[in-house]
matplotlib code that plots the C-alpha trace (Angstrom):
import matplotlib.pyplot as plt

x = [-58.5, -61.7, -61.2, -60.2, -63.5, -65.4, -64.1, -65.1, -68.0, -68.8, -67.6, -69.6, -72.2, -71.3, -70.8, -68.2, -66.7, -68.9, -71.7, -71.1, -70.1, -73.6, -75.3, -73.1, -73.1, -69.5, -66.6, -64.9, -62.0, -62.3, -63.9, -61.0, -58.5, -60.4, -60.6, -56.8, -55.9, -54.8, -57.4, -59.6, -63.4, -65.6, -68.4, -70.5, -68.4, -68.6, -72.8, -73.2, -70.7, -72.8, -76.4, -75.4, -74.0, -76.3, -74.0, -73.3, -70.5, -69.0, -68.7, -65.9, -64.1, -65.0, -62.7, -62.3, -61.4, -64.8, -64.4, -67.3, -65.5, -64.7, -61.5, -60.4, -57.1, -58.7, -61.9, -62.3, -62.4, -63.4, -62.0, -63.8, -61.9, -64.5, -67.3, -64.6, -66.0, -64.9, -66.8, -65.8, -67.5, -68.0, -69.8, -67.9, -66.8, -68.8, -67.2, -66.2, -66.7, -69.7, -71.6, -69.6, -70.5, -73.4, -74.7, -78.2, -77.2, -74.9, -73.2, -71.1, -70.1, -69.6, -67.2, -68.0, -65.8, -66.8, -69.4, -69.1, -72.1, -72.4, -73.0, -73.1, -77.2, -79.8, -79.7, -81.2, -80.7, -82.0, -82.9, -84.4, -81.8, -81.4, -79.3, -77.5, -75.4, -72.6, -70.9, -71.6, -74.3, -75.9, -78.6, -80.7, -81.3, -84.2, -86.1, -89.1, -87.3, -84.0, -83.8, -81.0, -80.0, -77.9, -75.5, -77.9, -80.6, -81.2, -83.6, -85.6, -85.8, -87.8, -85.9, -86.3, -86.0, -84.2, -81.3, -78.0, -76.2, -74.5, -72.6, -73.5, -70.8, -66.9, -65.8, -66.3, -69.5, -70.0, -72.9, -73.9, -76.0, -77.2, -78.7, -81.5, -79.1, -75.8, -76.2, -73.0]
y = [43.3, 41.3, 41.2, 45.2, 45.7, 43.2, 44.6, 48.6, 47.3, 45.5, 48.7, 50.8, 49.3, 49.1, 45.2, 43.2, 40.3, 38.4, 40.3, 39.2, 35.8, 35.1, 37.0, 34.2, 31.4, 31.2, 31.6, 35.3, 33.6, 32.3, 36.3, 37.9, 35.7, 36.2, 40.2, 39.7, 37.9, 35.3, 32.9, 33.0, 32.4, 29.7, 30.9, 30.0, 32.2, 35.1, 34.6, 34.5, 37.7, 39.3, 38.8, 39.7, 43.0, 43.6, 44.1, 42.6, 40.1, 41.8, 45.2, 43.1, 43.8, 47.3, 50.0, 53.6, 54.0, 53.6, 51.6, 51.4, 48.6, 45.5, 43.9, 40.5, 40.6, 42.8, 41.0, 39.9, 36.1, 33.7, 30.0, 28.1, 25.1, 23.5, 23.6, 23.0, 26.7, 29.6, 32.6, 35.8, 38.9, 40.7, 43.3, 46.3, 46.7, 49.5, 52.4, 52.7, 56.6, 59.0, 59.2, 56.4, 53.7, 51.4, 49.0, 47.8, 44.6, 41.7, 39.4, 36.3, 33.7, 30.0, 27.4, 24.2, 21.1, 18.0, 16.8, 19.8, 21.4, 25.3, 24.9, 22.1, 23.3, 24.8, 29.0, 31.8, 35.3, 38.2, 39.0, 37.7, 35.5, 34.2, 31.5, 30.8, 27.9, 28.4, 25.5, 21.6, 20.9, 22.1, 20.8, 23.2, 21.8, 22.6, 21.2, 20.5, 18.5, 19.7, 20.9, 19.4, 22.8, 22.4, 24.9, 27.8, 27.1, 29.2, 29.8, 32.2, 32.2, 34.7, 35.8, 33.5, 30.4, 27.6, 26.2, 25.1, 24.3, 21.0, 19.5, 15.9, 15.8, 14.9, 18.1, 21.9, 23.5, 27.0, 29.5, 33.1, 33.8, 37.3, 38.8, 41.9, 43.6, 43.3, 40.3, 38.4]
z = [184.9, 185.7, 189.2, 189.2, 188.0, 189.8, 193.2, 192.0, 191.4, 194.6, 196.4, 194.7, 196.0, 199.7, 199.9, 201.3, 200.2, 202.7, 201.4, 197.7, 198.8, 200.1, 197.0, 194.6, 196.7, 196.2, 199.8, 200.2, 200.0, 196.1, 195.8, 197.1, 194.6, 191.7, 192.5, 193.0, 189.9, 191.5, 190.2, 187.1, 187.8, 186.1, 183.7, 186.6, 188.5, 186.6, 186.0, 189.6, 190.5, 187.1, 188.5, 192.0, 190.9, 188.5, 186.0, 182.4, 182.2, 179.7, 182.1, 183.5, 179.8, 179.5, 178.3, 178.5, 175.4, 173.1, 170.1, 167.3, 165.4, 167.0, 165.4, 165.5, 167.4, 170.2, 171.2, 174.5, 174.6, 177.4, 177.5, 180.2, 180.5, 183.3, 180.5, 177.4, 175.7, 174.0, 173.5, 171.9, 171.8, 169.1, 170.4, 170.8, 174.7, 176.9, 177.4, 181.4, 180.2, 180.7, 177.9, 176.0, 173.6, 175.8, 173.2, 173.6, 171.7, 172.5, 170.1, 171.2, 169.3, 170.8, 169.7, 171.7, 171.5, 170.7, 172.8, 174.9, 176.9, 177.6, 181.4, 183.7, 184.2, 182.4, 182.9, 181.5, 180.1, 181.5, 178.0, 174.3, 172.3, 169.0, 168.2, 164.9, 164.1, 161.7, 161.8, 162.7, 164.9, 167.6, 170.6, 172.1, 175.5, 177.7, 180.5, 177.8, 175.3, 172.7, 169.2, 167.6, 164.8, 162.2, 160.2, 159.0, 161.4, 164.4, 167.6, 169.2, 173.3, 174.8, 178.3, 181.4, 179.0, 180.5, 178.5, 177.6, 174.6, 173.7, 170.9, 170.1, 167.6, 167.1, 165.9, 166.9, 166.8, 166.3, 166.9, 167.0, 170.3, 169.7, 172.3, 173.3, 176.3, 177.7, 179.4, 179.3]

ax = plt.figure().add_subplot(projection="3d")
ax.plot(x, y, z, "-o")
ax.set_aspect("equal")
plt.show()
């Protein structure tokens, strides 16, 4: 399903797959087996294929069926095994429909595993976040320094803020990133 709507997306806009493969910095051949099925992307993957389409992440989950309520058992989740995390979105999807549900907000929550980091480098969101820790521990890292946040505690980054998450501990962390826009 991701790669149905990655490649409507890419045609939409007139590009081929060489096209999009220089925009991501990834080979038209891993573009063409992702848009196939054949593969699933990386996180990294998907953030590059997002920005160079200009389109959320989670556009790749949408529905045309509009839901308001966003239930448990049929939230999209992620698992990036290359990074060892999970996020789940519990955002309602978009609406792939005219004039359907388009929230202005984004909710994910992220489990990391022990001693897990979010990305292999620091990245940004195209929009403000705020970070809540729910359960253990987590580092805030960014180029200036980290902030080490414990259950309860949270963040604000203003958009364009270099970071990534980490979990310093031996058990699963847990976090709310909540976010201004659609960005994942």
């Amino acid at each position: 399903m991701v790669g149905q709507v990655i490649r409507e997306h890419r045609k939409r806009q007139n590009l081929t797959l060489q096209a999009l493969a220089q925009l991501t910095g990834l080979t038209s051949g891993a573009l063409s087996q992702i848009e196939r099925g054949a593969v699933d992307p990386s996180l990294s993957a998907l953030r590059r294929i997002s920005k160079a389409l200009n389109i959320s992440m989670n556009v790749m989950f949408a529905d045309d069926n509009p839901q308001y309520i966003s239930r448990r058992a049929g939230r999209v989740k992620a698992f990036f095994s290359d990074v060892y995390v999970d996020y789940e979105f519990l955002t309602p999807k978009p609406s792939g429909v005219e004039g359907g549900l388009k929230p202005k907000i984004e909710v994910v929550q992220v489990a990391l595993r022990p001693d897990a980091r979010g990305n292999e480098t620091f990245s940004s969101h195209d929009a403000d976040e705020c970070f809540v820790v729910t359960r253990g521990s987590i580092e805030v890292e960014m180029p200036s320094g980290s902030v080490l946040l414990d259950e309860g505690d949270s963040i604000y980054l203003v958009e364009g803020t270099m970071h990534r998450l980490h979990n310093p501990t031996a058990s699963e962390a847990v976090g709310l990133s909540i976010l201004s826009d659609m960005t994942y």
